[in-house]
C-alpha positions as CSV (number, residue, x, y, z in Angstrom):
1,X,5.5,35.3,-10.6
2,X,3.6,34.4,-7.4
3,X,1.2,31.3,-7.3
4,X,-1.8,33.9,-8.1
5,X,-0.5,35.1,-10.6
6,X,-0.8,31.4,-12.4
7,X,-3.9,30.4,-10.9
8,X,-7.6,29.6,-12.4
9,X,-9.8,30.1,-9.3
10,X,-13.3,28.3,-8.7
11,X,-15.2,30.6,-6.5
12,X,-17.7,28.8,-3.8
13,X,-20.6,29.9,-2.1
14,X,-20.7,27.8,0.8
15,X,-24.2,28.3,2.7
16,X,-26.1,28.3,-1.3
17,X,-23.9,25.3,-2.8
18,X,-24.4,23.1,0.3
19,X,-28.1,24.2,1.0
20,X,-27.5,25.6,4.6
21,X,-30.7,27.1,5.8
22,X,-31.2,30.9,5.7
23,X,-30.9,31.5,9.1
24,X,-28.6,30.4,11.8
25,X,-29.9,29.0,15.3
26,X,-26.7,28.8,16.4
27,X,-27.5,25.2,17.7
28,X,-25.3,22.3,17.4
29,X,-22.8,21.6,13.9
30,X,-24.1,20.1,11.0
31,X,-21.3,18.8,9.0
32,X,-22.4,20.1,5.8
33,X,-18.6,21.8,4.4
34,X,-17.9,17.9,4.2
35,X,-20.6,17.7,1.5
36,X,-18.1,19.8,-0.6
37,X,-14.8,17.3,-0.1
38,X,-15.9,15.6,-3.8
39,X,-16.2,19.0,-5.5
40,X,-12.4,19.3,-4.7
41,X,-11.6,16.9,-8.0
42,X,-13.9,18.1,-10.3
43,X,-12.2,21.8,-9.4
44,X,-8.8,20.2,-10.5
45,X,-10.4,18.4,-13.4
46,X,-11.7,21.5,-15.0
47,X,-8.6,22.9,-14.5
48,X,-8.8,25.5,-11.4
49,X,-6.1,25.3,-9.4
50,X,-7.6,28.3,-6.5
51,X,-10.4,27.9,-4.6
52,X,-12.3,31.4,-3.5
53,X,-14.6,30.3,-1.2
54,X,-17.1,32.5,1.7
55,X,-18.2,33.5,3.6
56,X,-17.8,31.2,5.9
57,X,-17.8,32.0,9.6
58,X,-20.3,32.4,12.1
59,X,-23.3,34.4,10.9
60,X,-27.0,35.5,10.8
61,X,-27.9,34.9,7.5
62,X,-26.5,35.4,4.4
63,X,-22.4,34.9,6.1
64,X,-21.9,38.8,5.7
65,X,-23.0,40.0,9.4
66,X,-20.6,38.4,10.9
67,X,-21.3,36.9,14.6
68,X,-17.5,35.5,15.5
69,X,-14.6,35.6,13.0
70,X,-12.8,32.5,14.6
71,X,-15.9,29.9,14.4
72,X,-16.7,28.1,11.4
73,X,-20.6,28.9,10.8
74,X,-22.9,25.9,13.0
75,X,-24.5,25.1,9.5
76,X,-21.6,24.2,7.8
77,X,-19.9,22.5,10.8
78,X,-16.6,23.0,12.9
79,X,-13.5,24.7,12.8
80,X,-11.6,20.8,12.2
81,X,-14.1,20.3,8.9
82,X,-12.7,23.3,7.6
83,X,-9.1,22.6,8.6
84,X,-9.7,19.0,6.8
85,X,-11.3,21.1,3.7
86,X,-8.1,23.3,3.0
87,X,-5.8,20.5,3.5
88,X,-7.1,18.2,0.8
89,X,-7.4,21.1,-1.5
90,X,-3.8,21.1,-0.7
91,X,-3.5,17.8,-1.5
92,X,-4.3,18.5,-4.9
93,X,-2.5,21.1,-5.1
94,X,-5.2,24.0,-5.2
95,X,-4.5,27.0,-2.8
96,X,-7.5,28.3,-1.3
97,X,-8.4,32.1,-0.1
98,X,-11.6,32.9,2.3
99,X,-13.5,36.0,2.3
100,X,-12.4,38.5,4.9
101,X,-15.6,40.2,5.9
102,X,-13.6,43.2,7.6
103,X,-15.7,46.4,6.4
104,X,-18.1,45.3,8.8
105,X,-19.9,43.1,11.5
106,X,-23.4,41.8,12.4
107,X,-25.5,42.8,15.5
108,X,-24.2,39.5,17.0
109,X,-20.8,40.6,17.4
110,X,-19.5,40.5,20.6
111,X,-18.3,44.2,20.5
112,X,-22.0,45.4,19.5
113,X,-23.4,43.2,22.2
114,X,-21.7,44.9,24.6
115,X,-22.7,48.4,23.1
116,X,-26.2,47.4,22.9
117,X,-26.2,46.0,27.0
118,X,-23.6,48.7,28.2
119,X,-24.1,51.8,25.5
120,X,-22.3,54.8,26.8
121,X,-19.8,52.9,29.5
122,X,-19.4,49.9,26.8
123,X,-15.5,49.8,26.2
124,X,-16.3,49.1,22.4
125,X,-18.8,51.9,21.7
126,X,-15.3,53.2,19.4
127,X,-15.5,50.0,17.9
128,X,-18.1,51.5,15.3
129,X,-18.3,54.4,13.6
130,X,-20.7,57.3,14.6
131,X,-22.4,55.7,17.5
132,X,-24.7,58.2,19.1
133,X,-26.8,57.5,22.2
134,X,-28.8,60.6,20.8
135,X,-30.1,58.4,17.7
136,X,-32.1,55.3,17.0
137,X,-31.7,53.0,14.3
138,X,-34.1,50.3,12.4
139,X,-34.0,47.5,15.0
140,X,-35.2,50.5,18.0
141,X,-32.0,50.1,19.8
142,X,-32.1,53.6,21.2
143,X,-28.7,54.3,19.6
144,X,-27.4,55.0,15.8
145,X,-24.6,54.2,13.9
146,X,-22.7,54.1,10.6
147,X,-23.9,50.8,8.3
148,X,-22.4,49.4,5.0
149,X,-25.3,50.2,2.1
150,X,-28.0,51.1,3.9
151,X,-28.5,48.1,6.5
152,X,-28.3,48.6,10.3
153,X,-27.6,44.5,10.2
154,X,-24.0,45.2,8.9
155,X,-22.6,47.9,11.4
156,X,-19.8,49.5,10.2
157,X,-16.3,48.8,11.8
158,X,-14.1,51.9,12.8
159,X,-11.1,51.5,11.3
160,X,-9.1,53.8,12.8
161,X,-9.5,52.7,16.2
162,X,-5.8,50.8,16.7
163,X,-8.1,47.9,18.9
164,X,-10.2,47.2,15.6
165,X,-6.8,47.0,13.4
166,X,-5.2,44.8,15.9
167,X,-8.5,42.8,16.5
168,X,-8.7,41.9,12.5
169,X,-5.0,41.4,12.0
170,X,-4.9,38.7,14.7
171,X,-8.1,36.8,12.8
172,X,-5.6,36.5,9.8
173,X,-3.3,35.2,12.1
174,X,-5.3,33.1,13.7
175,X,-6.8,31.6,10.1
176,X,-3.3,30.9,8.8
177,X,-2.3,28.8,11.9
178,X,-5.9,27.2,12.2
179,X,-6.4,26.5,8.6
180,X,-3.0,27.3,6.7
181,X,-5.1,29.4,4.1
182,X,-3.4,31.1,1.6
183,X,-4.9,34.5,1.1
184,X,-7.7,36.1,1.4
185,X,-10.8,37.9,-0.6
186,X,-11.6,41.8,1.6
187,X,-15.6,41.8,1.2
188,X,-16.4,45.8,0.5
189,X,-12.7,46.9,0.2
190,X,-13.9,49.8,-2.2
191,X,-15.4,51.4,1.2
192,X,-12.7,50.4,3.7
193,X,-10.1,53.3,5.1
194,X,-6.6,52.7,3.3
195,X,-4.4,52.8,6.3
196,X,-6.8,50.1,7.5
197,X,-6.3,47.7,4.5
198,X,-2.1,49.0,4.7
199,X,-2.3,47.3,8.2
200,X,-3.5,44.9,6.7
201,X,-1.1,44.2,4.3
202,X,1.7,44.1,6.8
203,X,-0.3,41.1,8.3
204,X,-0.3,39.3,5.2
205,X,2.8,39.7,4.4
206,X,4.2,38.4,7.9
207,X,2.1,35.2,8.0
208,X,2.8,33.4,4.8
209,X,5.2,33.9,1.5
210,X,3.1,35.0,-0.9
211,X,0.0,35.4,1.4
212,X,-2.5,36.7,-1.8
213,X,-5.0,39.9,-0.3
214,X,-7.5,40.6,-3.2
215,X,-10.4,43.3,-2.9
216,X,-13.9,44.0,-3.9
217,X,-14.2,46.9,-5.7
218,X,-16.2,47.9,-8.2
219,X,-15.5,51.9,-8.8
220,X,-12.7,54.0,-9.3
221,X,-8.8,53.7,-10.4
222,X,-7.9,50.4,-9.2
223,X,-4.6,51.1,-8.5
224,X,-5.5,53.2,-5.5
225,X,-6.4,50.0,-4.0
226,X,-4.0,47.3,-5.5
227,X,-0.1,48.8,-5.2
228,X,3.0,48.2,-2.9
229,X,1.5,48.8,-0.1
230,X,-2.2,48.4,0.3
231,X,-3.6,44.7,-1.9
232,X,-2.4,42.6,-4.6
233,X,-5.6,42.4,-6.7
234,X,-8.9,43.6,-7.1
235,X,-11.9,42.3,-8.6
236,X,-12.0,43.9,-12.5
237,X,-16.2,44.4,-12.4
238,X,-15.4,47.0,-15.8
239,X,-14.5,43.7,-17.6
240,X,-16.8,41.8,-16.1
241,X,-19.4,44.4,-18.2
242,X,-17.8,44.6,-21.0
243,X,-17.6,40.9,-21.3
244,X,-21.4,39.9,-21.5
245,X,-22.3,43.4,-23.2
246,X,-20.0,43.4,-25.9
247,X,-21.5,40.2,-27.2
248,X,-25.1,40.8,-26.5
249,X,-24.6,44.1,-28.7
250,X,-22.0,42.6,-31.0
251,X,-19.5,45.3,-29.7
252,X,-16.4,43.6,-29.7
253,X,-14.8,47.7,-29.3
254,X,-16.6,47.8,-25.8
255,X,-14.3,45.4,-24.8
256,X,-11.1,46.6,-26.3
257,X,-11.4,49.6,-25.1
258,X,-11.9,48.2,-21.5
259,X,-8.5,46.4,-21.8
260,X,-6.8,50.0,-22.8
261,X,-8.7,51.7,-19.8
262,X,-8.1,49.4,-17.2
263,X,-4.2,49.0,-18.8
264,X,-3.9,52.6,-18.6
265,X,-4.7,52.7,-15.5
266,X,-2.9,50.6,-13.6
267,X,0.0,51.2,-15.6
268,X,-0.1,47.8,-16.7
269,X,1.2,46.3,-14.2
270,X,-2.0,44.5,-12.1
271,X,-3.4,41.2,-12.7
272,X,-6.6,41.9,-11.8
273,X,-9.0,38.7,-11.0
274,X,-11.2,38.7,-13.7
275,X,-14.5,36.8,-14.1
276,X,-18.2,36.6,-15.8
277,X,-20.0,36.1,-12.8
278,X,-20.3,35.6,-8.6
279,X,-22.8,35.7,-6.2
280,X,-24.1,39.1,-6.4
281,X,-24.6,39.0,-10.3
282,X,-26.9,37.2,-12.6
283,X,-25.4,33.9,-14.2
284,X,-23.7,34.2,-17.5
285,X,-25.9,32.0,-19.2
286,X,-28.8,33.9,-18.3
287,X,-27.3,37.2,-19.2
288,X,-26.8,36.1,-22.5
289,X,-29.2,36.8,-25.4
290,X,-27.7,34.4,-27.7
291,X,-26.7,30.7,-25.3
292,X,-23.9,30.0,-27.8
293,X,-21.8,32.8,-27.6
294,X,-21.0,31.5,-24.0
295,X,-18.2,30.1,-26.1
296,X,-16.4,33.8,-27.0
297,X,-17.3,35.0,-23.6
298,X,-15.1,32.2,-21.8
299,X,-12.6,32.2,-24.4
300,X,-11.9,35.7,-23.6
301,X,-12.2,35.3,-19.9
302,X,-9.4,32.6,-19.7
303,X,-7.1,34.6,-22.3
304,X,-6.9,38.5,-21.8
305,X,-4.8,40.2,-19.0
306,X,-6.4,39.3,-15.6
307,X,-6.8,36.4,-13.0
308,X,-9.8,34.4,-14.2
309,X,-12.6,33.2,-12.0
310,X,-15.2,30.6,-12.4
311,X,-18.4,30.7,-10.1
312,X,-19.8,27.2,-9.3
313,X,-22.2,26.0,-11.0
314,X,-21.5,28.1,-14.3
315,X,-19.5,25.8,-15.7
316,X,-22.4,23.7,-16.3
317,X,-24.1,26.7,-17.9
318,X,-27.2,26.9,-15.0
319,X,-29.1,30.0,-15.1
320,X,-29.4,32.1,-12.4
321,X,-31.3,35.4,-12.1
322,X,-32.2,38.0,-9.5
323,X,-35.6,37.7,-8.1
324,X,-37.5,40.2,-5.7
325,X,-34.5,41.8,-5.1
326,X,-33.3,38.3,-4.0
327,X,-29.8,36.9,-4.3
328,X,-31.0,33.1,-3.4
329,X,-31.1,32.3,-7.3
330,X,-27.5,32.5,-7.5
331,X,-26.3,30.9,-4.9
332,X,-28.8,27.0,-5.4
333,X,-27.6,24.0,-3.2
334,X,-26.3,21.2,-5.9
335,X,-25.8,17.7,-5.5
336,X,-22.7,16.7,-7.0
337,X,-24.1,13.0,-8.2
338,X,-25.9,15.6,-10.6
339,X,-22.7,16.8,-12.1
340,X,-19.7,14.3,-11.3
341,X,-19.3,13.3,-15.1
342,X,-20.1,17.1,-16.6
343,X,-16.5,17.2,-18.2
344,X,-17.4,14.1,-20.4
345,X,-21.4,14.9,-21.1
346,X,-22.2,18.6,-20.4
347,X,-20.5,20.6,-23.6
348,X,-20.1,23.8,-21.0
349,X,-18.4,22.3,-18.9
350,X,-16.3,20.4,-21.7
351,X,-15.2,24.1,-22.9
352,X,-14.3,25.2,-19.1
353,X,-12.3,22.1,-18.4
354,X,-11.0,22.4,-22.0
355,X,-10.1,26.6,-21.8
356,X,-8.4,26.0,-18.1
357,X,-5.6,23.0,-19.6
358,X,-4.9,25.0,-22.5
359,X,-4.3,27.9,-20.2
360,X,-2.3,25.9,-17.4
361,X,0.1,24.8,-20.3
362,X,0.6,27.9,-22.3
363,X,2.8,30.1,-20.0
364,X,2.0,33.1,-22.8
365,X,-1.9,33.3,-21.3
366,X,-0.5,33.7,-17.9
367,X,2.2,36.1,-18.5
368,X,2.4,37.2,-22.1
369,X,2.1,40.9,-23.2
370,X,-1.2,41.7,-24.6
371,X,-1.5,43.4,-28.6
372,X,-4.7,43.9,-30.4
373,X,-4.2,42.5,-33.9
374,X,-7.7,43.3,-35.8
375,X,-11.0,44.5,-34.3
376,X,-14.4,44.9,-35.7
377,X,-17.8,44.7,-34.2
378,X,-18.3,40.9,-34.6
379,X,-15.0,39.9,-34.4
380,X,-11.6,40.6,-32.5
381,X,-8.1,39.2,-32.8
382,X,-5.6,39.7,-30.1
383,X,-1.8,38.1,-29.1
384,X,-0.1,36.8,-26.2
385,X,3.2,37.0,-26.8
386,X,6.4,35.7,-24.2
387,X,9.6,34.7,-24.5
388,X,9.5,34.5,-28.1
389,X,6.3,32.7,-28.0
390,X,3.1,34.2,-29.9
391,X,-0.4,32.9,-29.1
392,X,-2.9,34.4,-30.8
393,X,-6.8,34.8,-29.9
394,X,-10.1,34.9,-32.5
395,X,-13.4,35.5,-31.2
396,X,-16.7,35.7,-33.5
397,X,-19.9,37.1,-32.0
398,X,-22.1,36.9,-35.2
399,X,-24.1,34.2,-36.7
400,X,-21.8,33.8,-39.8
401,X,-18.3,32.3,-40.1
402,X,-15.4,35.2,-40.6
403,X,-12.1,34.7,-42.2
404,X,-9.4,36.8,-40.8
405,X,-5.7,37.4,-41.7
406,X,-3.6,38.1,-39.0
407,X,0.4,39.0,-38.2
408,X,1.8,35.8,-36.1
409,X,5.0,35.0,-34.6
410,X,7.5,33.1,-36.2
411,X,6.0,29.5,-36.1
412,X,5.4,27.9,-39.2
413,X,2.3,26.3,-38.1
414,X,-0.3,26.9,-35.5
415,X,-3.0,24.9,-34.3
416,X,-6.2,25.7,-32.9
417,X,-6.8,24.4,-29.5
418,X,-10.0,23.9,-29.0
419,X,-11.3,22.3,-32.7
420,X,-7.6,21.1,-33.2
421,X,-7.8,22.5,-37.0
422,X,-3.8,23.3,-38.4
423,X,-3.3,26.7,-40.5
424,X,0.6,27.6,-42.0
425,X,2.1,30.6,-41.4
426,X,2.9,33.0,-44.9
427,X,4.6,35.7,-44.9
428,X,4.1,36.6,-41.6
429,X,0.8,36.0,-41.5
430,X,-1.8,33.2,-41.0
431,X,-5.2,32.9,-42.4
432,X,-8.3,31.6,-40.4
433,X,-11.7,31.0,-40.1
434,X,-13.5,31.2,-37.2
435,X,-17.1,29.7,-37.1
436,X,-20.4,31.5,-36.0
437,X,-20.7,32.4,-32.2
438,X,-17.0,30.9,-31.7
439,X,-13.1,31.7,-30.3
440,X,-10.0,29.9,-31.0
441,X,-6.7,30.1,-29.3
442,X,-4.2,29.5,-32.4
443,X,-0.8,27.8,-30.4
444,X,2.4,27.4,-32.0
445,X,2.6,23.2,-32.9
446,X,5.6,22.5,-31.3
447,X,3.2,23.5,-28.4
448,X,0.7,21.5,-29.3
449,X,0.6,18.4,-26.5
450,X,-2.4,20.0,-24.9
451,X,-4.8,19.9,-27.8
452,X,-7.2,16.9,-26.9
453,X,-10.6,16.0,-29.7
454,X,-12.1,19.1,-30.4
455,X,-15.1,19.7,-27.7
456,X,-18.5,19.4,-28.7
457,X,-19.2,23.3,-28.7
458,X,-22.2,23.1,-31.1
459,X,-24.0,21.4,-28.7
460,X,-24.2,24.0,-26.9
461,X,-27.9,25.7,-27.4
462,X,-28.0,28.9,-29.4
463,X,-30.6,31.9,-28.9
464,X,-33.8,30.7,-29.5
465,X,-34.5,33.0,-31.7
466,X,-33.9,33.2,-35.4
467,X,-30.6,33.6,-36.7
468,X,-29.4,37.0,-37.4
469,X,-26.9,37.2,-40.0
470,X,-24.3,40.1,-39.0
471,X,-22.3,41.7,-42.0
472,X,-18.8,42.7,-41.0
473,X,-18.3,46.9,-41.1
474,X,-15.0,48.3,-41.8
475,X,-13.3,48.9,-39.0
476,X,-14.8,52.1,-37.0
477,X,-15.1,53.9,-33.9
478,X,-17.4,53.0,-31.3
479,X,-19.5,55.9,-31.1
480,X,-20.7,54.6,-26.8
481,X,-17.3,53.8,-26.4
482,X,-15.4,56.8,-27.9
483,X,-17.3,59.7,-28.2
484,X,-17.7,62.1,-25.7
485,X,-21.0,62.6,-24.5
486,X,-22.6,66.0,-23.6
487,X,-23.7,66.6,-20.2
488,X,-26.2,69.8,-19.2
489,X,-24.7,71.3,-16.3
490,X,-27.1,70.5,-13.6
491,X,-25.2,70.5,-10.4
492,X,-22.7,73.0,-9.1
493,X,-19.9,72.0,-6.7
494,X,-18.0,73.5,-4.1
495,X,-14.5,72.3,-4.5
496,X,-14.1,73.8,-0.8
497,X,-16.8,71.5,0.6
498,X,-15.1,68.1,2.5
499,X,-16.4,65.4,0.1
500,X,-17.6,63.6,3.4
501,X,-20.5,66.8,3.6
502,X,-21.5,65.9,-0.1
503,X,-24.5,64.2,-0.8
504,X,-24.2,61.6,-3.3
505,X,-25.3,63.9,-6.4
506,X,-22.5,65.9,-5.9
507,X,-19.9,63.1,-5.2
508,X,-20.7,61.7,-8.7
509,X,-20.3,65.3,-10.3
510,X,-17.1,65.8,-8.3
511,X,-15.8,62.6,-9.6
512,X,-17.4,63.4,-13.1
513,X,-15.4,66.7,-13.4
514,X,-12.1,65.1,-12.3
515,X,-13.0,62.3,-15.3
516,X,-13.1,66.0,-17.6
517,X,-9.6,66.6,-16.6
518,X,-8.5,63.7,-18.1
519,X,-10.2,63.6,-21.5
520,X,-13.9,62.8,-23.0
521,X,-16.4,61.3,-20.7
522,X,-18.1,58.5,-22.7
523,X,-21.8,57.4,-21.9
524,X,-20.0,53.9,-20.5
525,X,-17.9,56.3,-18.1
526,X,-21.0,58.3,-17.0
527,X,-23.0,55.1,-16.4
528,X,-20.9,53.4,-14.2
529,X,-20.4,56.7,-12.0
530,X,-24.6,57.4,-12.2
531,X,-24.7,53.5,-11.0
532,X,-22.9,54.0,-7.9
533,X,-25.1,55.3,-5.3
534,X,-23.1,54.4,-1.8
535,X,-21.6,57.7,-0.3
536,X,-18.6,55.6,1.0
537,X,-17.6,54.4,-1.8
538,X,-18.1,57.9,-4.1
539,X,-15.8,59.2,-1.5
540,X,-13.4,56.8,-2.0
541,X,-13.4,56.8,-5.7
542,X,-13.0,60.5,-5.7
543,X,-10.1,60.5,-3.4
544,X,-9.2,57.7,-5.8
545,X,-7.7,61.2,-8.5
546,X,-5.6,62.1,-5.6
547,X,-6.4,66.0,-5.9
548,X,-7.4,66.5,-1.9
């Protein structure tokens, strides 16, 4: 398996976590990526071995417009700081990806500067897409063109224009020599043209063995994106849901059922990067109803099928919530004095140091096949199983203990990692408890040199609201999650019309009816399609069912 296949990353705002200010004057370096140099040990303490981190060059505000892809940004400090950066991550043996911000560029962009002073004789005006000199756009430039989401600050690249293509794949090659990265993060790739990102790909796989290229997308069959020939990875935002919803409605099904999807889907043969949240969602902690069952949720997010992600600051369970339509909540400046002995005092980030040894030493997390072994409501039981080795997973989302019996390899005895407790195998089977608001990951004991002292998990603050005590059901359906549910027929599509002419009402019916084909639409299939309002992306999601 390749490096990212094994890795835990730690995902790193740079302009929120160093406190960079909101908007660049483009005046002289301020050294501020050095700030981050200590956060390098406590990311291979907690045991991440990746580091995400963007974006990071040259910008106007938020690092997404960006102003020159070959210049660190003035308020983080030079191109050498960053060099330094990626070389003691090295050092330590942690890889480290940036985010490729190639869907788009800001106003400041050499190419649009030109457009802007030179408009119809500018040599880039096919540098964008749609530029008309018949048009106007938001900033009165006296010209229009295509933007990512709505916002004339992030004009939209053209893609097919060979110059653009060569332009982007010289960056990679210029970030590889300049800072020996080792992959990188595509920012909007649900929205980029596929023979762009295939280009792409060629790049990446000239300028480094095992050069990782993982996408943004948050819609549509995720293989379309992540094969052969186009990425590695993309970012698994269905698990991401199901993850904090399945325990604030104690619907452990929601989750199954995700796995299954998302298996089906890509044949089961992606490792998606997985993860609770980033800097474009709420924290965790603050999306959770009930504090304690951060335990489950990261017990799940270091142990199913995927590549797990931890966004700073989570670890030590800080909130984070959008404001005002604002994104600056969850991406705060922190001092690392404030956190530099977490993984001995802070019980979060006891767990997350805890969940990413276990998972370093127990190859079956990485690699093992997945099998659901008993699933209700409140509580869930699944198996890693490789080589012969069978780890197997409990999860609790209620306020009562459960007992479970469960089919196991062929250890005797298995041990549970985290509270260290020892249960005997019977007859095939083993028999345990799992505490309130809880997981477990039961390992084989001749395994067992990563268990440490059981962490300090009930420290941890639960809801602060009364207990509620949840009696297990029988085993049953999940009626959101299996049912198909009835739609009135309320717009009518012309299966001859280009899908670029639809609006966005009849993109999401197009891709509705294609869902029909297939089976039941269930209200948590119709929700993330009504969700997705950008045209781009509907288009590519649609095209995603490969029918035209």
């Amino acid at each position: 398996m390749a490096w990212y296949d094994e890795s835990v990353f730690y995902h790193i705002y740079p302009l929120g976590l160093t406190g960079a200010p909101k908007q660049n004057t483009y005046g002289e370096p301020v050294h501020r990526l050095n700030t981050l140099l200590p956060w390098i040990s406590h990311i291979r303490e907690i045991g991440c071995n990746g580091i995400y981190i963007g974006p990071l060059f040259e910008s106007v505000g938020h690092g997404y417009e960006t102003t020159d892809y070959k210049k660190l940004d003035s308020r983080l400090g030079t191109n050498e700081d960053l060099t330094s950066f990626v070389a003691e991550c090295h050092k330590l043996g942690i890889r480290v990806i940036l985010d490729g911000v190639f869907n788009h560029t800001g106003r400041d962009f050499f190419a649009f500067q030109d457009i802007k002073q030179n408009r119809e004789n500018s040599r880039y005006k096919d540098w964008y897409c749609n530029v008309s000199f018949w048009g106007n756009n938001s900033f009165g430039d006296g010209f229009s063109y295509d933007n990512w989401g709505g916002y004339d600050l992030l004009a939209k690249l053209n893609q097919h224009n060979p110059e653009v293509r060569d332009y982007i794949c010289d960056v990679i090659r210029f970030w590889v020599k300049e800072f020996d990265i080792d992959g990188i993060r595509l920012d909007a790739a649900d929205v980029m043209d596929f023979d762009y990102m295939k280009a792409l790909r060629r790049t990446a796989n000239e300028v480094k063995p095992d050069f990782w290229l993982m996408g943004e997308v948050i819609h549509g069959n995720y293989s379309r994106w992540a094969n052969d020939g186009t990425l590695h990875s993309v970012t698994n935002y269905m698990l991401h849901k199901a993850l904090y919803s399945a325990h604030n409605d104690h619907n452990y099904f929601e989750v199954a059922h995700t796995v299954k999807y998302v298996s089906d889907m890509t044949g089961n043969r992606l490792n998606l990067y997985t993860f609770v949240d980033n800097h474009d969602v709420e924290r965790i902690y603050t999306k959770l109803r009930n504090k304690a069952h951060f335990v489950p949720v990261h017990v799940m997010l270091y142990t199913l099928p995927g590549i797990p992600s931890i966004y700073y600051g989570s670890e030590f369970g800080i909130e984070g919530r959008k404001e005002r339509n604002s994104d600056d909540s969850l991406r705060p400046a922190l001092n690392y004095n404030d956190y530099k002995d977490a993984a001995k005092t802070n019980p979060c980030t006891e767990l997350i140091a805890a969940l990413g040894r276990i998972r370093q030493n127990t190859p079956a997390l990485r690699r093992g096949n997945y099998k659901e072994l008993q699933l209700q409501n409140t509580c869930f039981a699944y198996e890693r199983a490789y080589e012969g080795r069978s780890v197997i997973v409990t999860v609790n989302n209620a306020d009562n203990e459960v007992s479970m019996r469960l089919v196991c390899g062929n250890a005797k005895e298995y041990v549970g990692a985290l509270s260290g407790e020892r249960v005997y195998a019977s007859d095939g089977h083993i028999q345990v408890t799992v505490p309130a608001n809880f997981g477990e990951i039961w390992i084989p004991s001749g395994m067992c040199n990563i268990i440490s002292a059981p962490i300090k998990t009930a420290e941890i603050p639960a809801s602060p609201e009364p207990a509620v005590m949840v009696k297990e059901e029988p085993k049953k359906p999940e009626p959101t999650q299996t049912q198909e549910v009835k739609m009135p027929e309320t717009i009518k599509v012309d299966i001859n019309k280009p899908y670029e002419e639809m609006t966005v009402e009849e993109l999401q019916e197009a891709i509705l009816e294609e869902m029909r084909r297939n089976g039941p639409v269930t209200d948590y299939m119709l929700g993330t399609v009504r969700e997705n309002t950008h045209h781009g992306s509907l288009i590519n999601w649609v095209r995603s069912f490969n029918r035209k």
